[in-house]
C-alpha positions as CSV (number, residue, x, y, z in Angstrom):
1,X,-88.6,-45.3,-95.5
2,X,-88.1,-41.6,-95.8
3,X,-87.8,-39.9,-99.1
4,X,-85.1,-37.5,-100.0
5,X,-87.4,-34.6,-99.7
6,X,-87.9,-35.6,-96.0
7,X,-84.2,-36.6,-95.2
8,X,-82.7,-33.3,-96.8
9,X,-85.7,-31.4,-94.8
10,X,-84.7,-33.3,-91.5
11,X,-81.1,-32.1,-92.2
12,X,-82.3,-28.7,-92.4
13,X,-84.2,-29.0,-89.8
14,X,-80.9,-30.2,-87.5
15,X,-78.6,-27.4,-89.1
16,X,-81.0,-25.0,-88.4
17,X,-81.1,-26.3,-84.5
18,X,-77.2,-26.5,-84.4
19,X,-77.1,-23.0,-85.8
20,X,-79.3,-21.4,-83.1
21,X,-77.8,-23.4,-80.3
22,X,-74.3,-22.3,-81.8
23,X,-75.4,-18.6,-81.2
24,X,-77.4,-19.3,-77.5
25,X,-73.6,-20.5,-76.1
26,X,-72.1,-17.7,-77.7
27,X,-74.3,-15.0,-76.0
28,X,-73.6,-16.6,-73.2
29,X,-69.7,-16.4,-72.8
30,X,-68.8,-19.9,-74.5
31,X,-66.2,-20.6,-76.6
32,X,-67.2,-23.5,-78.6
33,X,-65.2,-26.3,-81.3
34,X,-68.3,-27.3,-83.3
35,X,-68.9,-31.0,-84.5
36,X,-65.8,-32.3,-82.3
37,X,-65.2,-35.6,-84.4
38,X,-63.9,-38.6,-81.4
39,X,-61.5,-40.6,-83.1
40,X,-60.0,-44.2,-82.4
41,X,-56.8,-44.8,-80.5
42,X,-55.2,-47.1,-83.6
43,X,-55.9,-45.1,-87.0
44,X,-57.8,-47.3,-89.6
45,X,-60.2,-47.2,-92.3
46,X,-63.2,-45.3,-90.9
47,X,-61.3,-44.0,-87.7
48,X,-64.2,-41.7,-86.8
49,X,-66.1,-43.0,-83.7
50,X,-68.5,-40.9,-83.0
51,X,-68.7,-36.7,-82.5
52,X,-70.3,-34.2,-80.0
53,X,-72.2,-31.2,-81.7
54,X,-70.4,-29.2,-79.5
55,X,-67.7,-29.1,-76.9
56,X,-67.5,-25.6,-75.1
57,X,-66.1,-23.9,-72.0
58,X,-67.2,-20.4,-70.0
59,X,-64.7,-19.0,-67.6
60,X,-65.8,-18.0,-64.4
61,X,-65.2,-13.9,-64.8
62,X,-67.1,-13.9,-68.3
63,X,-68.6,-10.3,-67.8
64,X,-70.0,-7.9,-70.4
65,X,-70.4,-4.4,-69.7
66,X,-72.8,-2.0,-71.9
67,X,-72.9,1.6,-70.8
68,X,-75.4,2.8,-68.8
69,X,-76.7,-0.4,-68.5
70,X,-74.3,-2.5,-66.7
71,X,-73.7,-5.9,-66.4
72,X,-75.2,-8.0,-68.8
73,X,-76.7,-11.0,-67.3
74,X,-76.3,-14.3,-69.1
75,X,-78.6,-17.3,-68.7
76,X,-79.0,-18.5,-65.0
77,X,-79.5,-22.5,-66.4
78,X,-75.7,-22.3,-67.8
79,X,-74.2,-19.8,-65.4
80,X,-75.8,-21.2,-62.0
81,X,-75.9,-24.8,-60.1
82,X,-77.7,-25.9,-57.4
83,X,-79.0,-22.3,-57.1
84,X,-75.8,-20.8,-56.6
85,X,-73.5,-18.7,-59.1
86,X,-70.7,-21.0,-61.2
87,X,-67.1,-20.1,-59.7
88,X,-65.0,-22.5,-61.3
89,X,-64.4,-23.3,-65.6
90,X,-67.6,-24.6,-66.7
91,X,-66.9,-27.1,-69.9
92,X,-69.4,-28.7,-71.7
93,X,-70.8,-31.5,-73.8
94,X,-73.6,-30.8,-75.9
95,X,-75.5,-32.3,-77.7
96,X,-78.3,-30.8,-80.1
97,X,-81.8,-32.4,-81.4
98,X,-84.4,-30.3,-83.7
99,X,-87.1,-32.8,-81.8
100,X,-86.7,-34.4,-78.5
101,X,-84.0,-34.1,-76.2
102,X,-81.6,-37.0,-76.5
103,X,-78.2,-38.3,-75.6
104,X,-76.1,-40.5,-78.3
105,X,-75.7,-44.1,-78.0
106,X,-71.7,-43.2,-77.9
107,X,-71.9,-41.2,-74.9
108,X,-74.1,-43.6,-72.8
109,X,-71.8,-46.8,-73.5
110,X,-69.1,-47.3,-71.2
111,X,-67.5,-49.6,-73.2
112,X,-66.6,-47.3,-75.4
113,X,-64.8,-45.3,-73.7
114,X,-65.5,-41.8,-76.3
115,X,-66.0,-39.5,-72.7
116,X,-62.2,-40.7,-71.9
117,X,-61.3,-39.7,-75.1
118,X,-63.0,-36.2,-75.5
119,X,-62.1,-35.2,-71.4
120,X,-58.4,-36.4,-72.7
121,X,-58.8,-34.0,-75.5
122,X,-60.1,-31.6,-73.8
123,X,-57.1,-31.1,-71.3
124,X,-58.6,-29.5,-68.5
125,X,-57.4,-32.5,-66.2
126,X,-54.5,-35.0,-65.3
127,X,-54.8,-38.5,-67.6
128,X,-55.1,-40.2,-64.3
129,X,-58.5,-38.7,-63.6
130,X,-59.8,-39.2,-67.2
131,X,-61.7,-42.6,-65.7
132,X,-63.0,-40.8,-62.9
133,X,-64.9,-37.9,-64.7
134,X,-66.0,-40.2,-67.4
135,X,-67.5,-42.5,-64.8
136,X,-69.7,-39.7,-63.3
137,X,-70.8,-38.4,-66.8
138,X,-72.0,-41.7,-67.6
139,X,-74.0,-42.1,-64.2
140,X,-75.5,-38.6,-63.9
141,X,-74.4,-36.1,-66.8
142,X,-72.3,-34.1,-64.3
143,X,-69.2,-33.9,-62.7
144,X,-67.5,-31.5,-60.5
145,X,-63.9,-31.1,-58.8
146,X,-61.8,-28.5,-57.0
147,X,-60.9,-26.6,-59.9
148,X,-63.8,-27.1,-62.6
149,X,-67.2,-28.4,-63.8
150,X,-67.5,-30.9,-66.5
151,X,-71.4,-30.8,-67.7
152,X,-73.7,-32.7,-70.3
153,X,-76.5,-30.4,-72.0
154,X,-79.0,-31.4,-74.8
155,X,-80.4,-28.8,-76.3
156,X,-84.1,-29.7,-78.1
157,X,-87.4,-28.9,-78.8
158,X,-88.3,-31.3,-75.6
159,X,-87.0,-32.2,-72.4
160,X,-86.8,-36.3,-72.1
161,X,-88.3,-37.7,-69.0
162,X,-86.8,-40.8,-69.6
163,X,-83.2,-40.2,-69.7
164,X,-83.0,-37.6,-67.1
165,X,-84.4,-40.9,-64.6
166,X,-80.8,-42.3,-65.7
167,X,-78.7,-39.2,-65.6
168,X,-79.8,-37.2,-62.9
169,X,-77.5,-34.0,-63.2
170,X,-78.2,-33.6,-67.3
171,X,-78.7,-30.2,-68.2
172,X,-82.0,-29.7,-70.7
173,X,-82.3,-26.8,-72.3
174,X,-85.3,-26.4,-74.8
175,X,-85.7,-24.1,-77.9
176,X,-88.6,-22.4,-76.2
177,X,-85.9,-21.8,-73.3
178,X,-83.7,-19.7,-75.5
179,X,-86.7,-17.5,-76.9
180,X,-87.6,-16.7,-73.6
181,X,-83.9,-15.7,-73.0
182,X,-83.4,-13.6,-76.2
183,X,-86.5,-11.7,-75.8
184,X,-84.9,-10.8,-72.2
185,X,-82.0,-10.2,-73.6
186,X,-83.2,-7.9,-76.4
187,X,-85.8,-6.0,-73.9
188,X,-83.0,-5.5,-71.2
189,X,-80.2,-4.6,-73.4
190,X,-82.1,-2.9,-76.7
191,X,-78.3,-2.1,-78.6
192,X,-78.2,-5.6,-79.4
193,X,-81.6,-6.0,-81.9
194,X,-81.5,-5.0,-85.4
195,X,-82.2,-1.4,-84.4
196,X,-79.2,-0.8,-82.1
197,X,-75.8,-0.2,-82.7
198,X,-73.8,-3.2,-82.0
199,X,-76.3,-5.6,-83.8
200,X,-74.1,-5.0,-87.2
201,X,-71.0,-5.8,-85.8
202,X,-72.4,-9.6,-85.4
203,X,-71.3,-12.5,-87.8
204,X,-73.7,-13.2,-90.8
205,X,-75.5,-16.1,-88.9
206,X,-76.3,-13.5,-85.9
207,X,-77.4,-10.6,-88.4
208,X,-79.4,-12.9,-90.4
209,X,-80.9,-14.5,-87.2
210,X,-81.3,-11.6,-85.3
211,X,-83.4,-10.2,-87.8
212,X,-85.2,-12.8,-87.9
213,X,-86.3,-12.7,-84.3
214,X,-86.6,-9.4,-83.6
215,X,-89.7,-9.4,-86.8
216,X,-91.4,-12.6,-85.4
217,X,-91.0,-12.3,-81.1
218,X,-93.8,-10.6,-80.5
219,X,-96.1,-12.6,-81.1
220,X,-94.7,-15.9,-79.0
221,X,-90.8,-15.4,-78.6
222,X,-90.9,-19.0,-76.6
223,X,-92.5,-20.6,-80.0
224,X,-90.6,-18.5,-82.1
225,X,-87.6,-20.2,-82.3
226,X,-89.0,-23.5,-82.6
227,X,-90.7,-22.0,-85.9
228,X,-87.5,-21.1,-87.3
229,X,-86.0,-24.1,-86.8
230,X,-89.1,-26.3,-88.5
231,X,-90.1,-23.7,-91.2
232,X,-86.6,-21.8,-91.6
233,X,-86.7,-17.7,-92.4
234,X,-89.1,-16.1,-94.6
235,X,-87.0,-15.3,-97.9
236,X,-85.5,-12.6,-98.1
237,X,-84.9,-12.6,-94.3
């Protein structure tokens, strides 16, 4: 059984992973409700069922313009499917791990019923189609209509052979993933690193992280994430 040292470093660990995955949506045009708590339909003691790290959506127009530099491009895993550019409201499920990949027993159990309840919540279709979408999620992470894209992502240090055999459309997205986009991100568009001019303007999280990269990328920025998410910032970082 783990000791407390271990348990409170494993929590860490996870808010660390949360944390970074937080700030990977937001450079990419989401707008996020973190730790989205699923409740029961009859209030009681415990009414909690389960929660999602993260429920998100990016509109289809989410641009970003930076002078003389043009459009910045976000990541081609989020923004792209099946090859071809995202044109409809892209909303999301995710769910964060700081090892392997993995989707919550809650969100794999039909009988349940949480996806009803969060697509319900969500509002982004008619009640009458809340079986429908839920259905598909369960079978293969994904589904798609007219109008908009309901996806599943984890977000780990791993992808997961195993349940992407189960749920063919899930989205994996690794911490090694989001290195390799940040280091394209800060070589491309160089006013948003600790030396430029916007990077100040960011929340404390994205100062504090920021730094953080922009000090230890050059040496791996693919491993460098993972790293912070094990060992946490130097202090004083």
């Amino acid at each position: 059984m783990p000791n407390d040292h271990s348990h409170d470093e494993n929590n860490e660990k996870g808010r660390r992973a949360e944390a970074v995955a937080s700030w990977y949506l937001r450079l990419n045009g989401f707008l996020a409700i973190e730790n989205f708590i699923v409740h029961l339909d009859r209030y009681n003691k415990g009414t909690a069922r389960t929660e999602a790290d993260f429920i998100a959506v990016r509109f289809p127009y989410s641009r970003e313009f930076i002078q003389g530099r043009g459009l910045m491009e976000d990541d081609p895993r989020l923004i792209k499917s099946d090859g071809r550019k995202i044109t409809k409201p892209l909303f999301v499920l995710v769910e964060v791990k700081a090892g392997r990949c993995g989707m919550n027993g809650p969100w794999t159990n039909r009988q349940e019923k949480n996806m009803q309840r969060v697509i319900r919540r969500m509002g982004f279709a008619e009640p009458e189609k809340a079986d429908e979408i839920a259905e598909a999620l369960y079978n293969n992470a994904k589904w798609e209509g007219k109008n908009y894209i309901v996806q599943y992502i984890c977000i780990g240090r791993y992808e997961n052979p195993e349940i992407q055999k189960y749920h063919i459309n899930l989205l994996q997205i690794t911490f090694a993933d989001i290195g390799k986009f940040l280091r394209k991100r800060h070589y491309d568009f160089p006013e948003k690193t600790p030396d430029g001019f916007i990077h100040d303007q960011w929340p404390e999280f994205g100062r504090h992280f920021g730094n953080w990269f922009w000090n230890n990328k050059n040496g791996d920025a693919a491993e460098a994430v993972q790293r912070y998410i094990d060992q946490g910032p130097e202090p004083g970082l």
